[in-house]
C-alpha positions, 0 to 999 in steps of 0.5 A: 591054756588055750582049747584045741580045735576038737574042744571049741562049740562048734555052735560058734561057727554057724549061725548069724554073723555080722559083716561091718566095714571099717577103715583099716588105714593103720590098726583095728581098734576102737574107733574103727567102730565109731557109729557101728552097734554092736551089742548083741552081735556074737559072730562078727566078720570085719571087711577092711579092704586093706588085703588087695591082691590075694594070689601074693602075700601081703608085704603089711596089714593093719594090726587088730589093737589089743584094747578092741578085744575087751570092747568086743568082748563087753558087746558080746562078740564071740567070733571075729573074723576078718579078711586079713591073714592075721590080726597081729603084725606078720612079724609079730613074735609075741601076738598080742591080739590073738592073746588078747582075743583068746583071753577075753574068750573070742575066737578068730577067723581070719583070712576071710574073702569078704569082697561084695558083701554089703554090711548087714547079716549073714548066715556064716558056717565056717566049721574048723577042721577036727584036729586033736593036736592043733590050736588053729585050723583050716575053715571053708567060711561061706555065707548066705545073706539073710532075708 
């Protein structure tokens, strides 16, 4: 059973997270992170570009794999958040990125703004909203570039 917002670490919401750039032409998977080291990184923000106008819905966006869960997690990975709206196919119905994610215990940000930024690390706060009954949550994410 999935934790309620009230539940989560709020630690996993602030501290260094690790912004990357991958090519997101038709999914996220593995080999979007060819030459990316990612041991040891617990939060992880993926700029993907492929979210252009964001006053409009996108009509498509590449879909997280699931196999990139178990990867991620192998690493170290914590938090993913992407700039994105989901990290499933909009249409999806049985979600499986996010179960995938939630099972090998990462959680997900998504719909970050990561326009400008230049791979490296960050300090992120992105603190969810305390809600007793909900599984998902609003977040106002801001970073800070370190050093």
């Amino acid at each position: 059973m999935e934790k309620k917002i009230i539940e989560l670490d709020l630690n996993l919401y602030i501290g260094t997270a690790t912004v990357v750039k991958v090519d997101a032409a038709e999914s996220i998977g593995i080999k979007a992170f060819t030459g990316i080291e990612l041991t040891g990184v617990r939060r992880l923000l993926v700029a993907t570009g492929q979210w252009k106008d964001l006053s409009r819905f996108p009509e498509w966006i590449p879909p997280v794999e699931p196999d990139l869960a178990p990867f991620l997690a192998n690493k170290g990975v914590r938090l993913l958040g992407l700039d994105l709206p989901s990290v499933d196919c909009l249409d999806s119905k049985e979600l499986p990125a996010h179960n995938k994610l939630s099972g090998c215990g990462i959680h997900i940000l998504e719909g970050l703004v990561l326009d400008g930024l230049e791979p490296g690390l960050y300090d992120l706060a992105a603190l969810p909203l305390a809600l007793e009954a909900g599984d998902g949550s609003p977040v106002r994410a801001v970073v800070k570039k370190k050093g």
